[in-house]
N, C-alpha and C positions, 0 to 999 in steps of 0.2 A: 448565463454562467459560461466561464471560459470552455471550450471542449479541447484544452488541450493538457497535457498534463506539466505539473508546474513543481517546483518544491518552495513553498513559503516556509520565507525564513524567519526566523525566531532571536532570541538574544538571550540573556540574563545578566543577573547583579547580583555581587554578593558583595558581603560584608561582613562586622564580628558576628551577625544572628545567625547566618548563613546565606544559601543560596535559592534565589528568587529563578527561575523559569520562566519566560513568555514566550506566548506567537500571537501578539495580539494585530498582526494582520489574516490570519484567520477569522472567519465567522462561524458560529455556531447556526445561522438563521437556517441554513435548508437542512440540517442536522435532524432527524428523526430517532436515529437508535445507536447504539455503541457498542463494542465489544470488544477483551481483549485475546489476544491468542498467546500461547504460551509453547512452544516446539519443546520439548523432550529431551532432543538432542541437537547437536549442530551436523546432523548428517540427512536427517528429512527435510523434504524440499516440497514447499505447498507448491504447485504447479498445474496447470494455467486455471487459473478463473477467468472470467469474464461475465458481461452484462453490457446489453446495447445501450441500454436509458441510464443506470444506474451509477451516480459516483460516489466515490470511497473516498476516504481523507486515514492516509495511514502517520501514525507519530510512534514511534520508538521511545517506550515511559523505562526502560531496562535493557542491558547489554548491547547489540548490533543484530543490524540485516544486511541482508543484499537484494534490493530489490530490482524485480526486472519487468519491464512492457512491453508490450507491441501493438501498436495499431491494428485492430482487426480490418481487412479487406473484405472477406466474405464469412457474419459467422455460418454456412451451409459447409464451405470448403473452403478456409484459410490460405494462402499461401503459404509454403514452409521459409520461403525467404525473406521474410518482414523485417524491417530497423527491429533492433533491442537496443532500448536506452535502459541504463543500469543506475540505480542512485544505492547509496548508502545511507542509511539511518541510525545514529546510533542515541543512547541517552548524553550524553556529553553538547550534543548540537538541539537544540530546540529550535527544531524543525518540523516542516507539515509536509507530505507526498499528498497530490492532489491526482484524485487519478478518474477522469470522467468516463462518462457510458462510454464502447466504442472500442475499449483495450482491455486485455486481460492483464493479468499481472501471475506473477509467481515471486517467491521469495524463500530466503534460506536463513535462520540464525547464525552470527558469526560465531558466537560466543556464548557457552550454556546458559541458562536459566534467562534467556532474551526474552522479552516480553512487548508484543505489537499491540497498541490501542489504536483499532478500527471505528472508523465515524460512517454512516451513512445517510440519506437522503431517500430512499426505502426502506417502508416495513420490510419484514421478515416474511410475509406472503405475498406482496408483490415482488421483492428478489426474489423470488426462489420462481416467480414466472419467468423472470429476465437473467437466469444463470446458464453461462454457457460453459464447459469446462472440455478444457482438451491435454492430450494425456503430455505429463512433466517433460519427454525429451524434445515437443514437436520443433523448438524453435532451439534451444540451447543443448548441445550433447553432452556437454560436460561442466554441469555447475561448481 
C-alpha cells in the first residue's frame, strides 16, 4: 500500500435519469469499517488525529471540507514545523483523500450540514491502540 497520501480521483455521468457518481479507482479490499461524521457547524475544527499503522480513506457524500496533514516526525514529540498539505473535498467532485499510517489529519466544514464518510482498514479496537491526538492549534493557528 502506497504510504503516501494521495486524492483518487473520481468522475460521474449524468443524463435525463440523473446523476451517476464514481471512484472506481478506489478499492474497497483493505476496507474493514465506515463511518460518517457530521460537524454541527462550520466553526468546529476536528484537530489532530493521527495513527502510526492505520489508514483512512475520506470522501465528502455532502457540502465541503478542508482538509489538512502532516507527516508525523516523532509521534512522542512532533515538530511544530511540519509540511501542511491542504486538500478540499466537497460533494460536487467525486473524489477519495487517502491518508495512510504516519500523518494526522484535521478538518473543518466549509459549509453547514457537510457530511464526511470515513473508510478504514482497522477495527474500532485496534484504532483506538493506534490513536495519537494532538491539540487543534499545534500546526495551523488559524484555520
Amino acid at each position: 500500500m502506497n504510504k503516501k497520501h494521495e486524492l483518487i480521483l473520481g468522475d460521474s455521468f449524468s443524463d435525463d435519469r440523473g446523476i451517476l457518481s464514481f471512484c472506481n479507482n478506489f478499492s474497497l479490499k483493505p476496507i474493514v469499517r465506515f463511518y460518517e461524521i457530521a460537524p454541527k457547524d462550520i466553526i468546529n475544527i476536528r484537530a489532530w488525529q493521527a495513527h502510526k499503522e492505520e489508514s483512512k480513506w475520506f470522501y465528502c457524500t455532502k457540502g465541503a471540507f478542508t482538509v489538512n496533514l502532516v507527516k508525523i516526525d516523532s509521534f512522542e514529540n512532533p515538530s511544530d514545523d511540519l509540511e501542511i498539505y491542504t486538500y478540499e473535498l466537497n460533494e460536487e467532485k467525486s473524489q477519495i483523500l487517502y491518508i495512510p499510517g504516519g500523518y494526522a489529519n484535521g478538518f473543518k466544514a466549509k459549509l453547514n450540514n457537510s457530511k464526511l464518510m470515513v473508510f478504514s482498514d482497522f477495527n474500532l479496537n485496534d484504532s483506538k491502540e493506534d490513536d495519537y491526538r494532538f491539540e487543534t492549534n499545534k500546526w495551523i493557528k488559524k484555520w
